[in-house]
Legacy VTK file of the C-alpha trace (Angstrom):
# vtk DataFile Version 3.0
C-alpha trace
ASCII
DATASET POLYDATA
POINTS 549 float
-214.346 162.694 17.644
-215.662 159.234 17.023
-213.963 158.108 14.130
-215.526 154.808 12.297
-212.389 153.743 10.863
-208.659 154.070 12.110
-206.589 156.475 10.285
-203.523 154.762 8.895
-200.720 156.650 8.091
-199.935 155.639 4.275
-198.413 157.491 1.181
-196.955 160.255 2.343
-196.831 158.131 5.783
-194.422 160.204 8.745
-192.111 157.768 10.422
-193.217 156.590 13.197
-189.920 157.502 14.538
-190.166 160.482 14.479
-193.693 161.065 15.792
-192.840 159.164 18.940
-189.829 161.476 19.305
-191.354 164.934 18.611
-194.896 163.444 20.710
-192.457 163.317 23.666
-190.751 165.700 23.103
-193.911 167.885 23.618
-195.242 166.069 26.284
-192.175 166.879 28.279
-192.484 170.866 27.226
-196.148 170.590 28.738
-194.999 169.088 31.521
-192.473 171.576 32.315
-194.828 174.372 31.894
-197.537 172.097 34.070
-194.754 172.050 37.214
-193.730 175.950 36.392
-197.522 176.393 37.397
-196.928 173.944 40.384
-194.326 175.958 41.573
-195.732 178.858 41.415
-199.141 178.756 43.059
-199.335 179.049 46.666
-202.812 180.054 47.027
-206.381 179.080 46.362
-206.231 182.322 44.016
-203.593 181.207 41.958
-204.814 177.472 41.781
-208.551 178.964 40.682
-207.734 182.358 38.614
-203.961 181.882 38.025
-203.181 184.920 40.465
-205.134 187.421 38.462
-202.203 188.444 36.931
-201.797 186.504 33.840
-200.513 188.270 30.413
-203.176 188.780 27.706
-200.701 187.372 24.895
-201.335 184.544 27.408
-204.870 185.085 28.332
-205.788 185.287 24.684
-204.356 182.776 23.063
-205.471 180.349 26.467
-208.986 181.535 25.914
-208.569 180.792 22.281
-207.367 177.429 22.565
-209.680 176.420 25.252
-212.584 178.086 22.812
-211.109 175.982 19.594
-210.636 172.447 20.037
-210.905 169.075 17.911
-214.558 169.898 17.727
-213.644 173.125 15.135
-210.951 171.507 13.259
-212.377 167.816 13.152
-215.720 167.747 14.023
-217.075 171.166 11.878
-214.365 171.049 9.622
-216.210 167.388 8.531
-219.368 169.287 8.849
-218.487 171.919 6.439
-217.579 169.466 4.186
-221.117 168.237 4.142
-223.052 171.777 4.368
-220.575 174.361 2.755
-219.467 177.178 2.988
-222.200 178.613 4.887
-220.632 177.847 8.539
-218.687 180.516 7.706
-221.182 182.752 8.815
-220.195 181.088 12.696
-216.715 182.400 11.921
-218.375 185.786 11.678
-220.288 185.024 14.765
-217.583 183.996 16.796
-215.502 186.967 15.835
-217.879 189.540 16.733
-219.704 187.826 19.318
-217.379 185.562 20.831
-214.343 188.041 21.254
-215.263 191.791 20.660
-218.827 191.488 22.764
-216.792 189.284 24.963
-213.467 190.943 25.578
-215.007 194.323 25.393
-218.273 194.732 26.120
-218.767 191.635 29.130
-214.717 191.215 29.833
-214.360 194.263 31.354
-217.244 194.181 33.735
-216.757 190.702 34.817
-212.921 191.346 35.639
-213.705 194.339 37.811
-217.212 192.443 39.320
-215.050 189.793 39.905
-212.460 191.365 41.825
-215.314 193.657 43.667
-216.865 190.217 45.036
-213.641 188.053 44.910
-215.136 185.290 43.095
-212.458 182.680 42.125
-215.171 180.519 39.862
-218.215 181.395 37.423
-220.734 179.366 39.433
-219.286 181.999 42.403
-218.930 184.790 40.396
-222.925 184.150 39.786
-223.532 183.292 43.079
-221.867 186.146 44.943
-223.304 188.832 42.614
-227.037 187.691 43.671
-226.488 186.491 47.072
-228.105 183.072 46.659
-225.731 179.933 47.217
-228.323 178.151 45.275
-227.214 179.599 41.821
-223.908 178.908 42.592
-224.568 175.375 43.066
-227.049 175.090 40.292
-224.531 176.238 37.877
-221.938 174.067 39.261
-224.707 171.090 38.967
-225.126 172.303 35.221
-221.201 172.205 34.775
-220.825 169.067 36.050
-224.048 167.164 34.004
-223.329 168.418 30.961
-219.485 169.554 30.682
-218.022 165.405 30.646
-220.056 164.834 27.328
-218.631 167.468 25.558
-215.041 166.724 27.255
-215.115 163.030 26.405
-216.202 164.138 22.801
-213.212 166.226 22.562
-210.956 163.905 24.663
-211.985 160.706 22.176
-211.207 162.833 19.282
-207.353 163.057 20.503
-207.169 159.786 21.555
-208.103 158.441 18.170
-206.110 160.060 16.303
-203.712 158.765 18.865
-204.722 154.908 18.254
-204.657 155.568 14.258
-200.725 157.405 14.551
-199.014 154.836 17.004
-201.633 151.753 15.937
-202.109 151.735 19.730
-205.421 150.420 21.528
-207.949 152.386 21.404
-208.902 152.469 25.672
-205.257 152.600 25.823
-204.547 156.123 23.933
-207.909 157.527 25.639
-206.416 156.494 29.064
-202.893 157.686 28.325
-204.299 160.761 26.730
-206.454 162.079 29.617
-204.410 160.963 32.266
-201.104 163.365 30.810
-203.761 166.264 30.787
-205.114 165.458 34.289
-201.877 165.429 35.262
-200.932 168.992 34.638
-204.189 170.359 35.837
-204.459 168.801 38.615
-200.494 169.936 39.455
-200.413 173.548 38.428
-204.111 174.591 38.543
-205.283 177.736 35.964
-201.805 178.670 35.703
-200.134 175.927 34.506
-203.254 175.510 32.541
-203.145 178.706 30.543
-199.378 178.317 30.327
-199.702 175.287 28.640
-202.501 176.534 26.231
-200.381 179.952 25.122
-197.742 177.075 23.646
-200.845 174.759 22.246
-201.723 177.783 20.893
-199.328 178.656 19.177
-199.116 175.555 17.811
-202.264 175.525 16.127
-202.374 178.833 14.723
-198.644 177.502 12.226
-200.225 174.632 11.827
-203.866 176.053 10.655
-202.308 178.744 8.134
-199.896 176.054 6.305
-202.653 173.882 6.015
-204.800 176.290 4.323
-201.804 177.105 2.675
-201.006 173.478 0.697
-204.688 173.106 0.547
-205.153 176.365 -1.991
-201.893 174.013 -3.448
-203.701 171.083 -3.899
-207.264 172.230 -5.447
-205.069 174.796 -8.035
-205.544 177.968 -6.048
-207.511 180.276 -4.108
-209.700 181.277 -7.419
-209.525 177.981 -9.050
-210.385 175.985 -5.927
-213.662 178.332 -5.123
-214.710 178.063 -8.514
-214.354 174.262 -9.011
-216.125 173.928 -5.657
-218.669 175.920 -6.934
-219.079 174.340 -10.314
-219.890 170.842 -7.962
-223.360 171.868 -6.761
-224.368 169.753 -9.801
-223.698 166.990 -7.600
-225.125 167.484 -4.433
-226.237 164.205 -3.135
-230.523 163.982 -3.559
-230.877 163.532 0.038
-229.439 166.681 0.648
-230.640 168.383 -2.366
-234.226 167.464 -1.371
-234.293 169.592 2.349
-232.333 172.284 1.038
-228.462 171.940 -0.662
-227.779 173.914 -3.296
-223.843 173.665 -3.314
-220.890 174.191 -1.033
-220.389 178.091 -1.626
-224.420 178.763 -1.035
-226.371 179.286 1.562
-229.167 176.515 1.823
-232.849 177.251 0.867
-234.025 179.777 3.430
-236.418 177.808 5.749
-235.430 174.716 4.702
-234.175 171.767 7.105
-230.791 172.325 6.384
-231.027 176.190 6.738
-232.654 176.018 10.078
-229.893 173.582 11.646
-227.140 175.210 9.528
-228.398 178.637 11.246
-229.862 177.785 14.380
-227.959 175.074 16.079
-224.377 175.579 14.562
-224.246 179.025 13.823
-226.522 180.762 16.356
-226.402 177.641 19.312
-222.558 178.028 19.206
-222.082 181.473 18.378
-223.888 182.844 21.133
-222.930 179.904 23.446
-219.588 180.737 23.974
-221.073 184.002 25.999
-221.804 181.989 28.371
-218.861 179.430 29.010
-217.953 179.055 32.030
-214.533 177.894 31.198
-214.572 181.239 29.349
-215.849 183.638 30.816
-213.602 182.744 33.624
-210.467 183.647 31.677
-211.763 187.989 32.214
-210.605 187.535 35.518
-207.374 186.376 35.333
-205.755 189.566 34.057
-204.851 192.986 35.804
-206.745 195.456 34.423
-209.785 196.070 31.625
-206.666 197.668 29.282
-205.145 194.394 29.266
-208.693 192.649 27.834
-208.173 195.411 25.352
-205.079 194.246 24.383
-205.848 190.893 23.964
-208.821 191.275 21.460
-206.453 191.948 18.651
-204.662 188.456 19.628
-208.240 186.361 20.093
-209.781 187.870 17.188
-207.041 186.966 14.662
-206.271 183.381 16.192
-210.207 182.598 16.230
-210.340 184.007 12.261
-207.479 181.287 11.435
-208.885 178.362 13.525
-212.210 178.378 12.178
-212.020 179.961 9.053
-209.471 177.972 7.920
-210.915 174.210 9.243
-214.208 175.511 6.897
-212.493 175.999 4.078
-210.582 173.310 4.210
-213.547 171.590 4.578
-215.383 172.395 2.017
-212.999 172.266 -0.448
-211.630 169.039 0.401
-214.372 167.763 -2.171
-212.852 169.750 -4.971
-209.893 167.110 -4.268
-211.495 164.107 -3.744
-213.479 164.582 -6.716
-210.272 165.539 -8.485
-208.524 162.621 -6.994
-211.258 159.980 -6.507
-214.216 160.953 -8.314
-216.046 161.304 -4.840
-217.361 163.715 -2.380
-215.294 164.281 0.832
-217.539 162.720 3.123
-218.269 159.542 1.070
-214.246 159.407 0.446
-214.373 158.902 4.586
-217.008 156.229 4.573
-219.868 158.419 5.581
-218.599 159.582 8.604
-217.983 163.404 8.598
-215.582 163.160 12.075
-213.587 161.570 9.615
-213.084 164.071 6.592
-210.317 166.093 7.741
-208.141 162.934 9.176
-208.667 161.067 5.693
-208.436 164.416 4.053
-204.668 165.055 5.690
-203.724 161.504 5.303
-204.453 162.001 1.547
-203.888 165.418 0.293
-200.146 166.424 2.917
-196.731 165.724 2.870
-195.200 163.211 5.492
-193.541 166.205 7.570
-197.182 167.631 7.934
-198.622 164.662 9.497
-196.251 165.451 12.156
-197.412 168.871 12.802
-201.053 168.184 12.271
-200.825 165.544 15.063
-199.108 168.421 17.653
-201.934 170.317 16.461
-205.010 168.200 17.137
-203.463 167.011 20.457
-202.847 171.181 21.177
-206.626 171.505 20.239
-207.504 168.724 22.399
-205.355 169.610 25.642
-205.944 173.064 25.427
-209.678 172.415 25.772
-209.689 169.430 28.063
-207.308 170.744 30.625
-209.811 173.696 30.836
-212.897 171.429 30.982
-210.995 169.441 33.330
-210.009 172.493 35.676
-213.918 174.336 35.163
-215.535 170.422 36.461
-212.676 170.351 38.772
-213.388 173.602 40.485
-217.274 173.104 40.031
-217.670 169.694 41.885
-214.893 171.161 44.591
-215.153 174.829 45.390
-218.694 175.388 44.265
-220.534 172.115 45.272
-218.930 170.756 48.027
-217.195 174.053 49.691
-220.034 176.254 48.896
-222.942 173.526 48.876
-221.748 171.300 51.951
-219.402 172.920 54.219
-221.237 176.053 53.565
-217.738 177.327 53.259
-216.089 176.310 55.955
-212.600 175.344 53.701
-210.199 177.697 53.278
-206.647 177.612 52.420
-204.461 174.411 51.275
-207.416 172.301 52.058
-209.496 174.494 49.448
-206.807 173.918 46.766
-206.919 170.038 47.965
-210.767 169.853 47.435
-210.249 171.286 44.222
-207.484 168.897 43.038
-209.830 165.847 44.360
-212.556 167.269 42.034
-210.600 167.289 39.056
-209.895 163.829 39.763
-213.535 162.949 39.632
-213.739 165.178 36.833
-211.159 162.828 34.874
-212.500 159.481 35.892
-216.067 160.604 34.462
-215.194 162.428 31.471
-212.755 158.850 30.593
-215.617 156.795 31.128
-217.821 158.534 28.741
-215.069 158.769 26.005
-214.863 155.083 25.508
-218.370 154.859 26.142
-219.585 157.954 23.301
-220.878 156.596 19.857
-219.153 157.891 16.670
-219.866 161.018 14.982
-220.601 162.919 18.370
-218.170 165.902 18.231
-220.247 168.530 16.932
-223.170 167.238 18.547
-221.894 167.351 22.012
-220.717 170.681 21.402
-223.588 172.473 20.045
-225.604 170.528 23.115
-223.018 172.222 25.985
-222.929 175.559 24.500
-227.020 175.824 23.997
-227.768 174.425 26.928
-225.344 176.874 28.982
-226.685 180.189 27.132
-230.186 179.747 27.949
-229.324 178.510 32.271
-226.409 181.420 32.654
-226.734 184.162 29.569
-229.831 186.467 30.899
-229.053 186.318 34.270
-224.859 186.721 33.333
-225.395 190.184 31.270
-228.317 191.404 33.523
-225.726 191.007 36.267
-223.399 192.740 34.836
-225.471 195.808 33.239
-228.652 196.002 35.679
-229.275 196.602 38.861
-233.020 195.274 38.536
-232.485 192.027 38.256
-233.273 190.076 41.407
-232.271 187.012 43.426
-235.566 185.605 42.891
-235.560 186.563 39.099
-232.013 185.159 38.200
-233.015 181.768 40.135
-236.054 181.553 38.073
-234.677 182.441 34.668
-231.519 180.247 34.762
-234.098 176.648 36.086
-236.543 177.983 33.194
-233.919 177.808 30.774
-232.022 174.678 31.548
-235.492 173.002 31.604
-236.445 174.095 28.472
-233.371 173.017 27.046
-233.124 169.727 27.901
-236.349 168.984 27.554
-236.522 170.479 24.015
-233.136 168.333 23.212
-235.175 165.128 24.757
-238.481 165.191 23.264
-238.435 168.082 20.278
-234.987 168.655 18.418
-235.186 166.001 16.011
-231.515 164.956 15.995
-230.468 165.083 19.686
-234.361 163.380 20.726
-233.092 160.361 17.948
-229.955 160.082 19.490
-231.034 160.255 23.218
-234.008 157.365 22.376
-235.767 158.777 25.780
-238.835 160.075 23.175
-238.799 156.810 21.648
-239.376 155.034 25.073
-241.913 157.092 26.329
-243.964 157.961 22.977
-242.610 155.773 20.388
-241.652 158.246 17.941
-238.429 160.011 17.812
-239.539 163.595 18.446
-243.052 165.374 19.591
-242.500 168.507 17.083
-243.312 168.999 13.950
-241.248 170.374 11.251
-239.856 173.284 11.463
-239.834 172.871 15.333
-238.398 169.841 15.359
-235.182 171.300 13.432
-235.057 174.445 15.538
-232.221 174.397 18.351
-233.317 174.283 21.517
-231.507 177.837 22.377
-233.911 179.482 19.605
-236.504 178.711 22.771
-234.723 178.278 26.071
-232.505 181.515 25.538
-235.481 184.067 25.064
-237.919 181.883 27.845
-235.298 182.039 30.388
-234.548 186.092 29.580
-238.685 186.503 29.604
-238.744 184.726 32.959
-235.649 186.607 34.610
-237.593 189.738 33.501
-240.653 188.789 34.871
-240.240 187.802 38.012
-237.195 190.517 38.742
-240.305 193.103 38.252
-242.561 191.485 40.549
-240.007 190.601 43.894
-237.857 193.070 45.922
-234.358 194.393 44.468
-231.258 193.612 45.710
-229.716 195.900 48.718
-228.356 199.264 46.921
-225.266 198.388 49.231
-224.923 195.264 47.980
-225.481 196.607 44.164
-222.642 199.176 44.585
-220.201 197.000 46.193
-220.424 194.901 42.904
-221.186 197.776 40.680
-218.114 199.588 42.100
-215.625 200.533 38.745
-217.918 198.662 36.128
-219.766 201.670 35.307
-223.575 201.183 36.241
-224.650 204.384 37.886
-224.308 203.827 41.673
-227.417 204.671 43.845
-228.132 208.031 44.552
-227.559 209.480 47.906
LINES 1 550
549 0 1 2 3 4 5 6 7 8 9 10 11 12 13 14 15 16 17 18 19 20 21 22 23 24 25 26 27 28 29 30 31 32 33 34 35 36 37 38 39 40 41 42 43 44 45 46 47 48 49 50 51 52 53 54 55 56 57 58 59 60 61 62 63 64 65 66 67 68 69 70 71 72 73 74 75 76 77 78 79 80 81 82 83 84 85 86 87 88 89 90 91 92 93 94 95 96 97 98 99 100 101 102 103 104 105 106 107 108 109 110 111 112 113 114 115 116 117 118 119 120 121 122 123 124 125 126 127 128 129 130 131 132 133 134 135 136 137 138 139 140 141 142 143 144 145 146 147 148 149 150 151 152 153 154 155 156 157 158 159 160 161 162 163 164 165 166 167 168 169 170 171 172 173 174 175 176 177 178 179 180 181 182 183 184 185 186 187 188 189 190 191 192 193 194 195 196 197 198 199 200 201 202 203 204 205 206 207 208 209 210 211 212 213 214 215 216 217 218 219 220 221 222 223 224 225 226 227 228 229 230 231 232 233 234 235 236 237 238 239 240 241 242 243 244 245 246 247 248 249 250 251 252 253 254 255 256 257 258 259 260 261 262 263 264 265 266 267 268 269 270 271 272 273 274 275 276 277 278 279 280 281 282 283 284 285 286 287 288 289 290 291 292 293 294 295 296 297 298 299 300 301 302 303 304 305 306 307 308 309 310 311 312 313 314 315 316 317 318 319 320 321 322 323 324 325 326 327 328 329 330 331 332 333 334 335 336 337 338 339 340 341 342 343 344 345 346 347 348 349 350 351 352 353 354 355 356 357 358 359 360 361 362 363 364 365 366 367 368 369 370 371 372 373 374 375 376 377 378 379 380 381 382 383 384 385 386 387 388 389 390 391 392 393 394 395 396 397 398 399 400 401 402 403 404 405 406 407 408 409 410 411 412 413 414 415 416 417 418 419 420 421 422 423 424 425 426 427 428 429 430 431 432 433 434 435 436 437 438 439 440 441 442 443 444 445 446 447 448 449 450 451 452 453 454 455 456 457 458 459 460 461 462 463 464 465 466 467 468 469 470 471 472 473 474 475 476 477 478 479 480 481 482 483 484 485 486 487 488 489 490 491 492 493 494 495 496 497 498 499 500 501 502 503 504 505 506 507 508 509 510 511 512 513 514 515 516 517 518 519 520 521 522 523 524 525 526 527 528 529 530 531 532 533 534 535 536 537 538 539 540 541 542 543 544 545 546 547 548
């Protein structure tokens, strides 16, 4: 979160007494939990996939938390606040996509895969399942260009909120923030990780459902607040108006500007993103069985409903109060800057004793997600680059866990360099960018992996470089909002982007994803198939027919 302003505590100000008190006590909870994973790994195994063994109350709220972070709650929450009611339809997305197609339909067959081929990482799991230590060390290489933006975004969200609560300097609370998280990651690996993220967790599902709760308070109900918000598309700004607002509980003007970024960078960009996560998708094989991942849905699917339903709607009708209370819109009540909405929103609108929880629950958003990104770059830049991609795997034991811990230390000292570095307003941004970008390099050849035995080395090497060069050439020189931002079409061409509308307000998945699936198709049909014993040592329990004899 970049926030233009400092949020000061006033009105309804918390002491800061007893923020300091319940912020440590907290730290020192996580850092119990952080040396109870310490203590309890003793192999690379447990360091990498928390000893395959992990609960799914566990598992789901850990993949939940690592899934929601301040990007949701801060970041969309502002967004919805601009756009309306319409990101909703991501909620919807990210229910059916990101945990029934997920737990159910590509859980299952990446725990067993996973086990089959004893892959510890995603870049492995990839690897291993085509034989080719070039994925594995592409996808690492993806992991560790793109994941530090998106970690810094999230990590400077939680350290500005830090620097607005304790009136602390800003490098200071970014330092402090990343270097408690490192900390714990770097001590107790995925276990103390997803330890730590069950309580985060936790946290942020009470704190999520009161807020919603005193919101509906505030703006005179649940019918009352809808209908006032309603009753203010009369005063949709004319900028907005004029490429496609019509109001906070309607869709945009189909085709419009609006409507094509509302639907196909934030709904469908992060929607189907999250398929391919690597700090995800990871999470399927740290439990004991495909009846566990069953077990878990039920747990994901209600904790992702609350987390992102509820930052939307308290979004959007956060202008129902400011116009009630100010006579302005929520987003010029927080000087233009949408990452600021829900901070100025919650300094304005809750009671002291909430400011205390909704602190615990931004820094639970934010440490649930870092620590993961943290652990994913960690394990990327150590087991998959440098154990795969120069000792050619020739580190085993403690001095695998080692390499791993040293990579999670670069991991850290990038991602805080970027955080002070990142401009304001970057939180969804960076967020739609990661998850685009990683569903058009790992989706096709991810689910042909796992359901076909057609696809080939050849074809899933060809199909993941198609898409990631698609992508980020599409977010440099064509997607009119990332291409501004970047300045690299500027430099070269002088104009911010090389499409044309509507092109140039398409995301770049709408493009990459179905080039890179094309291209994995393509080429699988035209080279030699994997070795059917190769095939039914990964197929083995996942339920693609084995090879007939």
């Amino acid at each position: 979160m970049g926030l233009s302003s400092p949020l000061v505590l006033t009105g309804a100000t918390a002491d800061i007494r007893v923020l300091i008190v319940v912020t440590l006590i907290y730290v020192l909870v996580i850092g119990y939990l952080g040396f109870y994973g310490y203590k309890t790994t003793r192999t690379s195994t447990d360091y990498l996939l928390a000893g395959r063994n992990i609960h799914p109350y566990v598992m789901a709220l850990s993949y939940g938390a690592t899934f929601i972070s301040t990007s949701a709650i801060v970041g969309f929450g502002g967004v919805a606040a601009q756009l309306g009611m319409g990101l909703l339809w991501l909620t919807v997305l990210n229910i059916f996509v990101g945990i029934f197609v997920a737990f159910v339909l590509l859980g299952k067959r990446t725990r067993r895969m996973g086990h089959n081929l004893d892959a510890h990482t995603f870049p492995e799991f990839l690897g291993r399942r085509y034989r080719s230590r070039f994925i594995q060390v592409f996808a690492a290489g993806i992991i560790f260009l793109l994941m530090p933006l998106y970690a810094a975004a999230v990590l400077r969200g939680g350290a500005e909120f830090l620097r607005a609560t304790f009136q602390i300097d800003l490098a200071v609370a970014t330092f402090a923030f990343a270097l408690i998280v490192a900390t714990y990651v770097v001590a107790g690996g995925l276990r103390g990780v997803m330890f730590t993220d069950a309580l985060q967790g936790s946290i942020m599902f009470a704190g999520m459902l009161l807020l919603l709760t005193i919101t509906y308070s505030k703006v005179g109900g649940v019918l009352e607040g809808h209908r006032a918000l309603t009753a203010l598309a009369d005063q949709v700004p004319e900028g907005l108006a004029g490429i496609g607002m019509r109001g906070w509980t309607s869709m945009p003007a189909f085709g419009s500007p609006i409507w094509l970024s509302l639907v196909t960078t934030l709904v469908l960009g992060v929607g189907i993103g999250v398929l391919a996560q690597p700090q995800l998708a990871v999470r399927f094989m740290t439990v004991r069985s495909g009846r566990e991942l069953n077990r878990a849905v039920l747990v994901g699917g209600v904790f992702i409903i609350v987390m992102t339903g509820v930052a939307f709607l308290v979004g959007a009708l956060s202008n129902v109060y400011f116009m009630q209370q100010e006579g302005a819109l929520a987003v010029a009540a927080a000087g233009g800057n949408v990452d600021q909405v829900i901070p100025r929103y919650i300094n304005s609108a809750m009671p002291a004793w909430f400011v205390v929880l909704f602190m615990l629950t931004l820094l639970s958003a934010a440490m649930s997600t870092i620590s993961s990104q943290f652990h994913a770059m960690g394990s990327a830049i150590g087991r998959d680059i440098y154990e795969e991609g120069v000792r050619r795997g020739h580190v085993t034991g403690g001095a695998s866990i080692l390499v791993t811990r040293v990579g999670i230390i670069v991991a850290f000292v990038i991602t805080l360099a970027l955080a002070l570095w990142l401009p304001a307003g970057i939180i969804a941004a960076a967020t739609v960018v990661f998850f685009g970008t990683c569903a058009a390099s790992f989706l096709p050849m991810f689910i042909g992996g796992l359901f076909c035995r057609g696809v080939t080395r050849l074809g899933a090497q060809a199909g993941m470089v198609t898409g990631f060069m698609v992508a980020i050439l599409w977010l440099a020189f064509a997607h009119a909002s990332s291409a501004k931002r970047l300045m690299i079409c500027q430099a070269l061409f002088g104009r911010d982007t090389l499409a044309p509308f509507p092109w140039s307000a398409m995301d770049p998945l709408v493009l990459a994803l179905p080039m890179s699936a094309l291209v994995t198709i393509v080429v699988s049909l035209a080279t030699r198939r994997m070795e059917d014993t190769h095939l039914d040592r990964c197929m083995a329990g996942v339920g693609v027919r084995p090879t007939a004899s």
